[in-house]
Each structure stands twice: as C-alpha cells, then as structure tokens.
N, C-alpha and C positions, 0 to 999 in steps of 0.2 A: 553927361547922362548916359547913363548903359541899359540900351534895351535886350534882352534876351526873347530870344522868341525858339521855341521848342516843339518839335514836330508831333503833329498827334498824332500819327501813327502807330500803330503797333503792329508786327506781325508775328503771330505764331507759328511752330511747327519747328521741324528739326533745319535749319539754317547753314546752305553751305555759300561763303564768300568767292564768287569767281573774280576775282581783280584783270585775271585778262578779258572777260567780258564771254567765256563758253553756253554755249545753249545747257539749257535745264535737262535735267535728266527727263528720262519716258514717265508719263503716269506724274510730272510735275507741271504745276504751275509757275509764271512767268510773273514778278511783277516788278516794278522799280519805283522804289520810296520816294518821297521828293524831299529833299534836301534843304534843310536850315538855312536860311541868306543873311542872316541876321550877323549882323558882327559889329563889336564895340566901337563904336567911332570916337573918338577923339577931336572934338574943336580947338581953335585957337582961341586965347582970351582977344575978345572984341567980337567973334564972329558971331552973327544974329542967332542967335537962338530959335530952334526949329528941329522937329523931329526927323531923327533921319528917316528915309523912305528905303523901307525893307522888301524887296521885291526876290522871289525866286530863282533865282541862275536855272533851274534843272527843278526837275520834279524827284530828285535823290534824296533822301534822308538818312543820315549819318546811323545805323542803328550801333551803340555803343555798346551797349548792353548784349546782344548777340550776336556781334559781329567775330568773325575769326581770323579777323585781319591784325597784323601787330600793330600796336599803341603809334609806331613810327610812319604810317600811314594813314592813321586818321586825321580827319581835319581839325586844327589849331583853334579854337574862338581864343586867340589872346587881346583884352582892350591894347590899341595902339595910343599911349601917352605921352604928352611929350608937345613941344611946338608942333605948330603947324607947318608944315611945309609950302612954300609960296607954289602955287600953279599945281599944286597936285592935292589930290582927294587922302582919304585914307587906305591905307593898302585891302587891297580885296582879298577875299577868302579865296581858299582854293575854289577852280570850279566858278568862279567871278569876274564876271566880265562884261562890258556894256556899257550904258549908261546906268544900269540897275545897280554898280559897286559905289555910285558916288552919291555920297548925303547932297540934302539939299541946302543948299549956301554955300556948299565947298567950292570954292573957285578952282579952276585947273580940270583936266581929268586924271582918273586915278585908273590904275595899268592893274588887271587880274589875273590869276594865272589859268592855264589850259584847263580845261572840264577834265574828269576823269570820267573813264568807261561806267555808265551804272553797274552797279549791284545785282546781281539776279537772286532772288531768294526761292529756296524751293522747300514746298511743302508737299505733306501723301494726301491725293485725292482723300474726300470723305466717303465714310460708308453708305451705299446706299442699299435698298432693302432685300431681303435674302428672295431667292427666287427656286424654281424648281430645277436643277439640273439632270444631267447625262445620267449620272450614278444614281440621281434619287429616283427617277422614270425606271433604273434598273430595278430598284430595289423594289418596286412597287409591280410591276410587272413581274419579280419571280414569285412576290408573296402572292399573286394572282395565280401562277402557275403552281405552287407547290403549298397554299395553303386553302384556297376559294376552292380552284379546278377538284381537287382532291375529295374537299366536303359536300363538294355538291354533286358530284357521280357518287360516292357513298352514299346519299340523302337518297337519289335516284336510286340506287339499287336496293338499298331495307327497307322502301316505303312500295315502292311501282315492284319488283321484282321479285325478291326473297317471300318463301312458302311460309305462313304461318304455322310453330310447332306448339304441340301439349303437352304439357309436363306431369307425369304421375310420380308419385312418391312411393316409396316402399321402406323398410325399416323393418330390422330380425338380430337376435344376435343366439348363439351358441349356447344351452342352461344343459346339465348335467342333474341328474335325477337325485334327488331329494333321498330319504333314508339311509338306517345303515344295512350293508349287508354281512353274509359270512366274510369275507373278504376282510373287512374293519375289523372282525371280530380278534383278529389274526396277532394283531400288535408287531408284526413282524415287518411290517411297509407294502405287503400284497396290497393293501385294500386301493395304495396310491398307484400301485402300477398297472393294476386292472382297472381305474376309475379312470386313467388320462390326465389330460388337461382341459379344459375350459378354452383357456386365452391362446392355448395354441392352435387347437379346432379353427377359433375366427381367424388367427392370423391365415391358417390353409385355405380359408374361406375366402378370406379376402383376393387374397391371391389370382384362388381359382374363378371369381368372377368375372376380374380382367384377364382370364388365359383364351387363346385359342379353342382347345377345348370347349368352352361354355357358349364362346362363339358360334363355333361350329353346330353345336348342341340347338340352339334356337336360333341358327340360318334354319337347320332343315325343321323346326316345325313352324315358324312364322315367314320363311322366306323373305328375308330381311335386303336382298339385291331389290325384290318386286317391289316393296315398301318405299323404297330412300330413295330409288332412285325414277319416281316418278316426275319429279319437278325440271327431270334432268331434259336438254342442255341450257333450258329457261335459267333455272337458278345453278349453277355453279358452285357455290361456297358451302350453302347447307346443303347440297344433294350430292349422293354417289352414281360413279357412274355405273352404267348395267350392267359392265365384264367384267365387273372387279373381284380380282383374287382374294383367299382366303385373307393374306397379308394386309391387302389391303383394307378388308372388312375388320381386321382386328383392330387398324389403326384408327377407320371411323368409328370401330364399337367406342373407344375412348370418349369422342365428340357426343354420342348420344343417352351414354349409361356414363354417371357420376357418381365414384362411389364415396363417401365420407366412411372412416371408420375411428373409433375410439381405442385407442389398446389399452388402455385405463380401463375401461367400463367394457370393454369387450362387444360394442353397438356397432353395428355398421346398416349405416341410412343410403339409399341408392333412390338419386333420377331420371327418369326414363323420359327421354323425348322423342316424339312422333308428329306425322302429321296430320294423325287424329287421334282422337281419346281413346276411344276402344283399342285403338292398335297400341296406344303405351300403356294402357292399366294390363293388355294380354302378356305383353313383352315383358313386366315386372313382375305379374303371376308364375311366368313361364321361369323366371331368374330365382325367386323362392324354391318353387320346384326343382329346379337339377339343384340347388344348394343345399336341401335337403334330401334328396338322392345321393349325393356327395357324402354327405356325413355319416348318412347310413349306412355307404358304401365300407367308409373310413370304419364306422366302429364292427362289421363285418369283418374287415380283414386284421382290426385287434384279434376280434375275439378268437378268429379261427384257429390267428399265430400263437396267442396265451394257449388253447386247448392244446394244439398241437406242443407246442413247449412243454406245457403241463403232464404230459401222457409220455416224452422224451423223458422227463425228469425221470417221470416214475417206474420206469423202466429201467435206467440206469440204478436208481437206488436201492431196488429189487434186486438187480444181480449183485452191486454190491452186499448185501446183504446175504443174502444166498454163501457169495464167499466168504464171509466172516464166518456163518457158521459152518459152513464145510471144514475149515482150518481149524477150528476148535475141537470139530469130532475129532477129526488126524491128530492131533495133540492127546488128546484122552485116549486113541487106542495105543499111540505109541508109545505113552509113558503108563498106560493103565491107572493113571489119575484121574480121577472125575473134578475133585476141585482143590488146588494143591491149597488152597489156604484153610480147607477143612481136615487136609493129610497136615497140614502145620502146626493146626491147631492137636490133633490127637497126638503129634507129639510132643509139641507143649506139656500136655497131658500125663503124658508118661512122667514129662521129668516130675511135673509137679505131685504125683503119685509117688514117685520114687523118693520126693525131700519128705513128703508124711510120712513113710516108713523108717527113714533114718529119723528121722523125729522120737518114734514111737522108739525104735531100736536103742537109741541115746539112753530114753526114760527106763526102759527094764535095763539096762547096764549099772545105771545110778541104783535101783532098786538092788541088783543081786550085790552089788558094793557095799552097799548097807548090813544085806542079811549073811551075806558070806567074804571070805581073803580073795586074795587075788589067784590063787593058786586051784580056787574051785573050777572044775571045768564047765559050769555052765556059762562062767565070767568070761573066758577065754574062745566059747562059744557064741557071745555075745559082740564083742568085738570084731570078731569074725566077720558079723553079719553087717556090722555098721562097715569094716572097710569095703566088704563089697556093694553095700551100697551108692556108700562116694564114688566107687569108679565107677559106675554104673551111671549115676548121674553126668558125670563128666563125659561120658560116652555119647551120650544121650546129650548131652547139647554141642558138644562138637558137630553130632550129625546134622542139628538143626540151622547151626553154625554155619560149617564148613559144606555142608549136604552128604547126600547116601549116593557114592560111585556106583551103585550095584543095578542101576537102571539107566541100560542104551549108552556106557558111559559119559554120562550129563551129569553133572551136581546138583542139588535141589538149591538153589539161587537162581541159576541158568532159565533150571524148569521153571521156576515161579514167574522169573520176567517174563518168557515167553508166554504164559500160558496170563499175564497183565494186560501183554500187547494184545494179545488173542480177543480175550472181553472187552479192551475200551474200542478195538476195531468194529465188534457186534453191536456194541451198544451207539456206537455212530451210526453204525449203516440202519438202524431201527431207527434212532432219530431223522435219518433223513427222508425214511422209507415213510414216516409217519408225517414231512414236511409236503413230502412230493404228492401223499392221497387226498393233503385238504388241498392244496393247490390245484389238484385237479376237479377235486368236488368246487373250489370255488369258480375256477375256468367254462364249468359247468354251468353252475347257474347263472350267470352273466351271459352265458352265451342265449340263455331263453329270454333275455330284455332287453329294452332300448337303453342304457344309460347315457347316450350321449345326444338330444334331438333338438333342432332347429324351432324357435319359437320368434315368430311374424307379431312384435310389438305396435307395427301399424301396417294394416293390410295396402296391397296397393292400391290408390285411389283412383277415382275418374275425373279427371279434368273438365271444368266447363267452358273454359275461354282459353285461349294460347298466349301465354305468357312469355313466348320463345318464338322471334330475337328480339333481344332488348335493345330497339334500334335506337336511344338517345344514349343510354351505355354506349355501346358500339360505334358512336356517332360521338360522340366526348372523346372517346379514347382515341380515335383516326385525330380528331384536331387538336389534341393534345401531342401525340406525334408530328405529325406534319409540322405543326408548326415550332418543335425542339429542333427537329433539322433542319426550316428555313433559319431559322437561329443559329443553328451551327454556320451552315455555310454561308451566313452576312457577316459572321463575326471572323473565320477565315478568310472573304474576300478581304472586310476592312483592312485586317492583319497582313495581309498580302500588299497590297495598296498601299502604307502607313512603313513599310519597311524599304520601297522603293525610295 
C-alpha cells in the first residue's frame, strides 16, 4: 500500500535556494517549509497489515515547483520493493531519522540519513500605504510660498490699498470738407494736392497724442504731477511719484490715456483715467483740444507753403515768358521778318502767279500759231515771254527751296527753324504763365477756409462710478502666473531629481 502525502504549503514571491543555509537578504522574510515524511514503504508477504505512521522529520518541505536547486538534490520518494529485510525497517528518506522512519510492524530499526540545512525562502515585503514625505511637504510649502503668499498680498493691495480710477471716454477722427472747389475744377491733380490727405492727418494725430509734446501741453494746464501723484507713497503701482521728469510722465501718460485707432476707418477712440470724474472728462476735453490746434496748425502751414509755392511758380513763368518774347523781337529786327511763314507763303505766291502767266502765255502762243507762220514776229515774241517765264519760276522756287542769302548770311530754312523754336518757346512759357496764375488764385482761396478739421464723434464723458483697477482681472492674471512658474520649477526639480 502507497501512501503519498503532500505538503500544503505554498509559497509565493521571487525564491532564492540557499543550500548552504545564508541569512535572507534585508527587507526579506525568513521562513522554512516543512517537509513531506511520507515515503513508500514496502512490507514483507505475512507482515500484519497496518498503516504506516507518517510523522515529520523537520518542518522542511521539498518545494519542487520553485525550487533552483538541481534535480540531483532533491529528495527521492522512490516505493522500496522487494523482500523484506530481517531486523531492519524500510530505508528512510533523506532528512529521516528516529523512530518516526519506521512503519509500524516493522521489526528491526531502520537507519535515516543526516537532515539537510532548511531552505530559506525570500520574498519583497508588501506594500503598505503611501504616506506624505520629505519632497511632498516641499512641494506643498513652495506652492504656499509662490502661489498662496503671492495671491493674498495682491488680494491685500487692490482691495485695502489701490486708489479707486474713472474712466472717461473720448472718440474724434480727421473729416476733410465736403464740396468742390476751383482746385478740382483744374483736372490737372491740384485739387488732390491742395485737398491732403484724410488718413494721413489721423495717422499724425495719432501719433502726436502719444508724443511728449501733448504731454507736456496738458502737464502745464492740468498739472498732471499734482493729480497722480496724490495716492503717493500709500499706493505705488497706480500713482506717480511727485519729481518725476518729463520722461517719466511720458511713460505714465501711456498707463492713463489708451488710445484705440482704426486706419481703415480713420476713428481714433481714447480713455482717460483719473481719480475723479471731472479730472478725467477735463483731461479728455483738453486732448480734443490741442488735437485740434494741431491740425489746424497742420493745414496752416500747407496752406502758407502752397501760396508761397504758388507765387515762386508764377514768377519763374513770368520771366520765362518775358524771355520768349524778347527773343522773338530780336529775331524780327534782325532778319526784318515779322512772320517767315507769311514771307513763305507770299512767295509761294509769286510762284503760283508766275505758273498763271505762263499759262496764259502758252494760250496766246497756240492762238498766234493758228492765225500766223512761225516766221511772224509776234510768234517769236511770244516764246520769248514763256521762256522767261520758266526761268523765273525756277528761280523763284529754288529761293523757297534753297532760301535767299541776301539776309545777315542765313538761308531762309535756318531763319524759319529758328524763328519755330522762337514761338513754341512763347507759347510754353504762356501756358505755363496761365498754369502758375490759377494755382495761385486756387492757393488763395483755400488759404481763407478750413478744409481739413477735427470732428468729436462722442464728446468726452463723465464717469459715475470707477471702474479702474479691475482687481479680479488683475487678481486672475497674478494667479495664473504664479502659478506657471510654481509649475515650471516642480517640473525642473522633478527633472533634476529623476536624472540622479
């Protein structure tokens, strides 16, 4: 009969076999299995019948399954078959020894061999539950420091400290004056170069808002140090202080005057902040005003430069003028021509008088051929008069031709080009003489109007309540910061920390 008996043990975890019997690593548990006793016994035929008694040697148990010990060291359960040996039990398993190796009935005692050193098995502690550490107490103490500390001295200063501001509005943009004038009338581009620009005006405007200049302009009629910097050294942030330079007022003018401008639409909307109403509707009145002093300064010194231009032109085209015709008289006394193309035409003239006559001469030649021989002398008188005609004619247009040497030795070619250039010189400096008197008549009338003026699409207003500082804006945006950078540098320490 073969009893098998099998250890209920089990142990888990990562299993290392010390066969020389070493202590357990740190952070390991200890334990030692106890050991299968069981082993096949083998009776003699006759011996009574009886269960053997299976008792433990050791509390060792063989782990087969996870053991990393070679096959050549583990324990044998082979049944021992076979006769019974007189006076001795059945051989004991390793690790068997006692009276616990020997079944009962066996007569004899049976011999077991030495115990081997138990097993130590080690397994990793379990987890136990997370807890707050060194680094996490850090982490929690900067965010107190760089994100708490931060929003609550801001809370304290826009709420306890910072000066209530007013905000007035203002709104104007640059209109150029309706109708047409002489100027348009022109077709020639005057009307555009006297009229301006529109879009350029606001760009200068805009400009000169944010200049020094405008600055300066309404430091001295509002006294803009006495104003801002009453809050001072209570509030800090929105107040100036009371010796600040020019420079420096220019740079708070930005904080207190916002300008919007459109250069599409040519609008520029400006707000004014104060720390009372009447003092920011006066400061936006007063910013209308020199912006309109401005322009009208601006369309002033157009107009003065067009008159004066205007009145250069027409001077210069005058004297040219003047010499065109001087050089034309010179030309007529020196050739005693008044207009060569009406001396060209008279001799035109000549010739064409002179071809009727051989004409007519021809016609009484055929007639006296008719009524008399050739031998009559009026025939021969006739003839006469027709050759000298032809050479007459020939004469007469070579001159026209070639021209008449007999004046100041010049050709009549010569004379006609010069006396060509002569007239188209006259008749320019008249055109221009006649461009430069409406340009000044139109520099004229513009100079008596406003064509270029500042028009206040929403007058400045009077604030009733302060709307200025927007301390939950201003108070979102601190803890939106703040807390980017406790973000940065937790993600740098990590990164720091994680690379060790």
């Amino acid at each position: 009969m073969e009893d098998k008996v099998n250890s209920d043990t089990s142990i888990t975890g990562a299993a290392q076999n010390d066969a020389d019997g070493t202590a357990p690593r740190k952070g390991m548990r200890k334990f030692q299995a106890p050991q299968a006793a069981s082993r096949d016994v083998a009776q003699a035929p006759g011996a009574e019948a009886a269960e053997p008694s299976v008792q433990p040697a050791t509390e060792e148990a063989p782990d087969t399954a996870k053991s990393n010990e070679p096959p050549s060291n583990r324990p044998q359960n082979r049944p021992q078959n076979g006769p019974r040996q007189k006076g001795k039990g059945p051989k004991a398993g390793p690790g068997a020894k006692g009276p616990g190796a020997k079944g009962p009935g066996a007569k004899g005692k049976g011999k077991g061999k030495q115990n081997l050193p138990p097993k130590v098995v080690e397994i990793a502690p379990m987890a136990t539950n997370a807890g707050m550490r060194r680094r996490h107490w850090g982490l929690v103490l900067s965010a107190l420091a760089l994100i708490v500390a931060p929003l609550l001295v801001s809370a304290w200063y826009l709420w306890a400290v910072s000066t209530d501001q007013y905000a007035s509005t203002v709104g104007f943009t640059v209109r150029q004056e309706g109708g047409s004038s002489s100027a348009d009338l022109l077709g020639n581009g005057l009307g555009d170069l006297f009229g301006g620009s529109s879009t350029s005006d606001a760009d200068i405007l805009y400009e000169f808002i944010q200049s020094q200049e405008m600055v300066s302009r309404i430091d001295d009629r509002f006294d803009l140090r006495g104003h801002y910097a009453q809050p001072w050294p209570d509030d800090v942030i929105f107040a100036i202080w009371p010796d600040a330079t020019i420079e420096e007022l220019v740079w708070y003018w930005s904080r207190i005057v916002r300008v919007s401008y459109d250069q599409g639409s040519g609008l520029i909307e400006l707000r004014v902040l104060a720390f009372d109403a009447k003092t920011a509707q006066a400061i936006g009145t007063g910013i209308v005003e020199e912006s309109q002093n401005m322009i009208n300064a601006l369309n002033d010194q157009a107009r003065d430069d067009l008159l004066r231009y205007a009145q250069r032109d027409l001077e210069v085209s005058l004297r040219r003028l003047k010499d065109a015709r001087e050089a034309l008289i010179l030309f007529r006394t020196r050739t005693q021509i008044v207009d060569p193309a009406t001396d060209l035409q008279g001799r035109l003239g000549v010739v064409n008088n002179l071809q009727a006559q051989l004409a007519q001469a021809l016609i009484d030649l055929d007639v006296l051929l008719d009524q008399s021989s050739e031998n009559d002398p009026r025939v021969k008188q006739a003839r006469r008069t027709i050759e000298v005609i032809k050479n007459r004619i020939v004469i007469e247009r070579e001159n026209v031709a070639s021209g008449d040497i007999t004046v100041g030795g010049e050709d009549y070619p010569t004379l006609l080009a010069e006396f060509e250039g002569l007239v188209v010189d006259r008749e320019f400096a008249e055109e221009g003489y006649r461009a430069a008197l409406t340009a000044l008549d139109v520099a004229r009338n513009n100079a008596g109007r406003q064509s270029r003026y500042l028009e206040a699409y929403v007058r400045p207003t009077l604030p009733q309540s302060s709307e200025f500082p927007r301390r939950w804006v201003l108070l979102g945006m601190i803890g939106l910061f703040v807390g980017l950078i406790w973000s940065i540098l937790a993600l740098i320490y990590y990164s720091i920390r994680d690379s060790r």
